[in-house]
C-alpha positions in Angstrom: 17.6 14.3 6.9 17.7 14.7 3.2 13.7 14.9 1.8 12.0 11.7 -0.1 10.5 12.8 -3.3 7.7 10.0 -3.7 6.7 7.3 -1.4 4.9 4.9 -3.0 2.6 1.9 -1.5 2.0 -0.9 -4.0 -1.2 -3.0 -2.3 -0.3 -6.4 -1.8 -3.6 -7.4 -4.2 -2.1 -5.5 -6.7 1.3 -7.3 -6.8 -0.4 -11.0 -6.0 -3.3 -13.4 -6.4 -4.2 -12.6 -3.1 -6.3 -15.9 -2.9 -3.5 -18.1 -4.3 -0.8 -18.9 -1.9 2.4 -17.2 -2.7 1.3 -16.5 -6.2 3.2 -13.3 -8.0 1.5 -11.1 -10.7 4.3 -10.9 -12.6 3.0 -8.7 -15.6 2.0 -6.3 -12.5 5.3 -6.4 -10.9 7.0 -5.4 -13.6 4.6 -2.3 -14.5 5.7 -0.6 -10.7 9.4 -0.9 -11.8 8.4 0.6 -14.9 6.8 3.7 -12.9 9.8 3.7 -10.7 12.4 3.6 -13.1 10.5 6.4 -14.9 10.7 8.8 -12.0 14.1 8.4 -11.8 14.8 9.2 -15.4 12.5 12.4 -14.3 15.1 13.2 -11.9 13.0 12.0 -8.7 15.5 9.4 -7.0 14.7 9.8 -3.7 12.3 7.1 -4.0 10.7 4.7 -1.2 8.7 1.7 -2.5 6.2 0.0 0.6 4.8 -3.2 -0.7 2.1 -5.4 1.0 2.4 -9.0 1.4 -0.5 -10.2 -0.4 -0.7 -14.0 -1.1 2.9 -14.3 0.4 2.5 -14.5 4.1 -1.2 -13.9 5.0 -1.9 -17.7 4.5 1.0 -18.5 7.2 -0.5 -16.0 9.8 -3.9 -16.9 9.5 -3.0 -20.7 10.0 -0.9 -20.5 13.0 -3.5 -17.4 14.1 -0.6 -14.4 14.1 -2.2 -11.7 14.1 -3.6 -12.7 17.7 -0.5 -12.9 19.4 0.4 -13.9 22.8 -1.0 -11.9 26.3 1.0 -10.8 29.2 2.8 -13.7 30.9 1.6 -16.6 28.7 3.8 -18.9 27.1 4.0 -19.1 23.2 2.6 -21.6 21.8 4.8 -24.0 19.2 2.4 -23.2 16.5 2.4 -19.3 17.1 6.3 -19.6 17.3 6.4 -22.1 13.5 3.5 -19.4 12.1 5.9 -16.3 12.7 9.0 -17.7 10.8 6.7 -19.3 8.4 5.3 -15.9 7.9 8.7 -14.0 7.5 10.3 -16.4 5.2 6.7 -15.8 3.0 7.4 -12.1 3.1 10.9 -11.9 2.6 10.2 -14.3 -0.5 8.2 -11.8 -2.0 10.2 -8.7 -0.9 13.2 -10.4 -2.8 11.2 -11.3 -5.9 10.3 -7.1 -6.1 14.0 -6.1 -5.6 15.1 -8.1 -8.2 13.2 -7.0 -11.0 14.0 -3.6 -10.0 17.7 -4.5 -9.9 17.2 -5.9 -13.4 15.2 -2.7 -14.6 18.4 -0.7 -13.7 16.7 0.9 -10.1 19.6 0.3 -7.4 17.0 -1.0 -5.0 17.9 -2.4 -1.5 15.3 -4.4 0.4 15.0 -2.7 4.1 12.4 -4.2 7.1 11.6 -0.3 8.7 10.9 2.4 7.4 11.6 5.7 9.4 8.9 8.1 10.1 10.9 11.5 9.7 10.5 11.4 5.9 8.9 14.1 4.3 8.2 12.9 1.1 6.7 15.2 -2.1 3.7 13.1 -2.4 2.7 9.2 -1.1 0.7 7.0 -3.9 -1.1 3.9 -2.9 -1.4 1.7 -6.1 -3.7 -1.3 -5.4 -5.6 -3.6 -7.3 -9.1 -1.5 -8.1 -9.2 2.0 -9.5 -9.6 3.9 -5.8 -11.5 4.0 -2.7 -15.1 3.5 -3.0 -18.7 4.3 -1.2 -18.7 0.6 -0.1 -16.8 -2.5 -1.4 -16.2 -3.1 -4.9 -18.8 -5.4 -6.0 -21.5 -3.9 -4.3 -24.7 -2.8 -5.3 -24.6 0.9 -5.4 -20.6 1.4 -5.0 -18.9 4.6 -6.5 -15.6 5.3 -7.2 -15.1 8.4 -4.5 -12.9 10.9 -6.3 -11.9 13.4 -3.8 -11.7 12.9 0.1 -11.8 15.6 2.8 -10.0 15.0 6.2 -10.7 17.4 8.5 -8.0 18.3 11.5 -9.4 15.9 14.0 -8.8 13.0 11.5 -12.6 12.5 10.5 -13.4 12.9 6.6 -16.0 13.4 4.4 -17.7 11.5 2.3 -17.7 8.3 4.9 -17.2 5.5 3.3 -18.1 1.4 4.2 -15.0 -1.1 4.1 -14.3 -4.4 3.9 -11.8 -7.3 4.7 -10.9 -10.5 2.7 -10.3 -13.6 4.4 -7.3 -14.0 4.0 -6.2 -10.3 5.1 -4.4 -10.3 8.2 -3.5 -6.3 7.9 -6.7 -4.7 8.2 -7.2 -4.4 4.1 -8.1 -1.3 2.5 -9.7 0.1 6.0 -5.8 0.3 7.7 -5.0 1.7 4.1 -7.7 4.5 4.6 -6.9 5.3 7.7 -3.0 5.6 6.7 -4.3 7.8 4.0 -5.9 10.1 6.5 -3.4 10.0 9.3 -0.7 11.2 6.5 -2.7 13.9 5.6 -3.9 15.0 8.5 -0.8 14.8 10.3 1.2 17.1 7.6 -2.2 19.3 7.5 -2.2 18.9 3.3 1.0 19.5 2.5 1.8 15.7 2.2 -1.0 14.7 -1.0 -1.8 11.5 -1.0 -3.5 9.5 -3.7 -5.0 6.0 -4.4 -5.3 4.7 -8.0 -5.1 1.4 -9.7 -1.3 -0.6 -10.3 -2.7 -1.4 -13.9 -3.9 1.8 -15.0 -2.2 4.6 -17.0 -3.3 6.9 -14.3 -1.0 5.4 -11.7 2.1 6.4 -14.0 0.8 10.0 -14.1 -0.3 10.4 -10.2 3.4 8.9 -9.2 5.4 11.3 -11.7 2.9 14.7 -10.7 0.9 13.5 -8.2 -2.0 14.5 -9.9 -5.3 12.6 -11.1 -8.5 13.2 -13.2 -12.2 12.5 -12.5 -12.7 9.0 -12.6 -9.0 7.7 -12.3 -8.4 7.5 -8.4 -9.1 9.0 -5.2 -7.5 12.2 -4.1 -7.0 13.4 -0.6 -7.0 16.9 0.7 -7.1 18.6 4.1 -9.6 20.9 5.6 -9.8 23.4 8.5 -12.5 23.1 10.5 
């Protein structure tokens, strides 16, 4: 299978009002096809674009209570059964508005529902709606922009770091983002970097075209033997 030369995650927060039912940042939206449409003009085609749901679905599943599911042998409820296709039509709403401005910024972008696992891409960028991962949440007295993050070959890393999850969040926030992070890394054993910086930032436009970033502009993964 042919290599993927950037995979890149744009944070559902980052592309909505993530506390406004099914409300697009547009101005945002159109900044990632900017950054996609530049690495293809730098020759990097082989592009993959993940993008979370934000505003556009998480209302639907935390209604009809989703994310809970059914157990072994139980009927599904009418509500669990109106909350899933609610919360597809939400998501697919969203998913269409993304491939068509990158349609109409040139990009030959089709909207797919799974993405494979045997990619080996050149580098995977999270681009989100704050500048990185921090010490503890955003916000909070004492929180730091962590820089650099070590995962070690059993998956732990260093510095630890506290997380938190909106109400509205129904897939896990930036903790299951942290966690993907590591698992990448750790899993390919560093030769996979991974980064997190901020959608509105002139950083995210370099780390997705080198995969590099400076002091102060994003977090940074690397691996560790132990």
């Amino acid at each position: 299978m042919a290599g993927v030369d950037c995979i890149l995650k744009l944070g559902g927060s980052a592309l909505t009002q993530k506390d406004q039912l099914e409300t697009l940042k547009g101005a945002s939206l159109r900044k990632a096809a900017a950054i996609v449409a530049q690495l293809r003009g730098a020759g990097e085609k082989r592009c993959i674009v993940v993008h979370g749901a934000g505003s556009f679905g998480h209302f639907q599943a935390k209604e009809h209570d989703v994310c809970s599911g059914t157990s072994k042998g139980s009927a599904v409820s009418e509500s669990l059964r109106r909350g899933l296709c609610l919360t597809r039509l939400s998501v697919t709403k969203l998913n269409h508005l993304v491939t068509e401005e990158f349609v109409s910024c040139g990009i030959p972008a089709v909207g797919i529902s799974v993405l494979a696992m045997k990619f080996s891409p050149k580098r995977v960028i999270f681009l989100t709606d704050v500048s990185g991962i921090y010490s503890c949440p955003p916000g909070t007295a004492g929180a730091r922009l962590v820089d650099f993050i070590t995962v070690r070959p059993d998956g732990t890393m260093d510095p630890a770091v506290l997380t938190s999850v909106r109400p509205h969040d129904t897939t896990g926030g930036v903790s299951l983002k942290l966690q993907t992070a590591v698992n990448i890394v750790s899993h390919s054993r560093g030769a996979i970097p991974v980064l997190i910086c901020k959608l509105d930032s002139e950083a995210a436009e370099k780390a997705c075209l080198t995969g590099e970033l400076k002091e102060d502009e994003g977090t940074k993964f690397s691996f560790i033997e132990a």
